[in-house]
N, C-alpha and C positions, 0 to 999 in steps of 0.2 A: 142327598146327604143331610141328615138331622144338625142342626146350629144348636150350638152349647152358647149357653151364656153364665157366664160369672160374676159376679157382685164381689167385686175387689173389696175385703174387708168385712164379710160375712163368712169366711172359712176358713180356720187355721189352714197354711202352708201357702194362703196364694199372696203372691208378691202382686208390690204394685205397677203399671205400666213400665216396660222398660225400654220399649220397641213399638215402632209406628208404623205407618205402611202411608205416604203419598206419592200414588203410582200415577197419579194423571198429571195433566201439563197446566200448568200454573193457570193460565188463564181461566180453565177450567173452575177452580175454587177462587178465583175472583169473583166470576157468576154466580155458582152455588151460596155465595154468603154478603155478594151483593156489595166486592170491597173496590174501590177507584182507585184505585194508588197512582202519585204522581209520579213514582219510578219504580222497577221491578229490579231483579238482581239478573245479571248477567252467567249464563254456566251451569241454570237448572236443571238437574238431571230427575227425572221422576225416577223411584226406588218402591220395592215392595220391603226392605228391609232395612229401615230407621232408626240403629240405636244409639242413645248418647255417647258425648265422644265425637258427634257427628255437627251438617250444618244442616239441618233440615228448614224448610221454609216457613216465615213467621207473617205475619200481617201486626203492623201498629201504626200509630199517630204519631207524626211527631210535636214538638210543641204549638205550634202555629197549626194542628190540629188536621193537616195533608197526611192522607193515609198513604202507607208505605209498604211493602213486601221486602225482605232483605232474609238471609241466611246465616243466621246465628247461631252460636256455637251452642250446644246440647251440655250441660254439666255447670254446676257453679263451687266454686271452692274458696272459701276468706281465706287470707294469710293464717289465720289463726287454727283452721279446721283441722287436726291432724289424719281423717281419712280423707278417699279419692273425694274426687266430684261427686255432690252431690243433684241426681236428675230426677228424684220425684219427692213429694209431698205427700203424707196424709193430713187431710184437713183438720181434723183434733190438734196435731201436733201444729199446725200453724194458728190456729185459731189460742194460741195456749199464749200467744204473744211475746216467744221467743225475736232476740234481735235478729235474727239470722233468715228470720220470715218476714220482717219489715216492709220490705220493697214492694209485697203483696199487695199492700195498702194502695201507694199510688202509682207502680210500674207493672206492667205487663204488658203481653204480647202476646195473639193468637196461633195457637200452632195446628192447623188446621190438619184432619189426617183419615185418610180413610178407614180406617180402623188400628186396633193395635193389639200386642200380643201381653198375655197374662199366663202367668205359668205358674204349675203347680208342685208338687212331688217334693222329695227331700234333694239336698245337695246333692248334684253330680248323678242324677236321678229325673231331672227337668222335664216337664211336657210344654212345650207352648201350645196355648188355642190361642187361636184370631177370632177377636170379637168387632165384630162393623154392625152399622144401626142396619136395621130390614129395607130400610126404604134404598140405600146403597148412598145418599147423601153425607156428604163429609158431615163428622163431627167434630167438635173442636177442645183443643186442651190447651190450658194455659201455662206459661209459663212466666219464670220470672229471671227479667231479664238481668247481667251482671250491671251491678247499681255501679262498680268502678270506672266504668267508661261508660261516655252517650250511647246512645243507641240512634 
């Protein structure tokens, strides 16, 4: 089977990430990126289909700098925002230094995944492809976690 690869943002109609895929068992991508965490989350279930809305697994620091794995919720929404949750970023638009990308700067959290899905076609019309690196090594995507509550 021939692998498609996509370059999100080099071709009208493709959306950005929407959907993830971490099918292996946590321990797993603790090895692959080499994280120690002083606690893990209870209840993980590995999924081939991650979409926001959801609690998919994160890796971060907490202040005293003890790395951590926990399950955070997928979507962020201010009081102020009048659509849904917003779950992805293009970098132009954050780099433009809207307050709503702020947290960029000094919070995040890695959302490790084995690949994820990019779709193309018009409305109600959708194709997803699954795009994973060749080597089959998690890749990782960031996110930004809700600045309202600790983490």
């Amino acid at each position: 089977m021939a692998r498609t690869t996509i370059r999100a943002g080099t071709s009208a109609g493709i959306d950005m990430c929407g959907r993830i895929k971490q099918a292996e068992e946590l321990d797993y991508y603790e090895i692959k990126i080499q994280w120690r965490p002083s606690r893990t989350p209870q209840g993980y279930r590995p999924s081939h289909n991650v979409p926001p809305g959801t609690r998919p697994i994160v890796l971060h620091r907490l202040g005293d700098g003890s790395e951590q794995v926990d399950q955070l919720f997928w979507g962020y929404k201010p009081p102020w925002y009048i659509r849904g949750p917003a779950s992805n970023a293009r970098l132009d638009t954050v780099l433009k230094g809207s307050p709503f990308w702020k947290p960029l700067l000094a919070r995040r959290v890695i959302v490790p995944a084995d690949g994820w899905y990019e779709w193309t076609g018009d409305k109600g019309d959708k194709q997803p492809w699954y795009i994973s690196p060749k080597d089959g090594a998690p890749s990782s995507k960031y996110q930004l976690p809700d600045v309202s509550a600790p983490i």
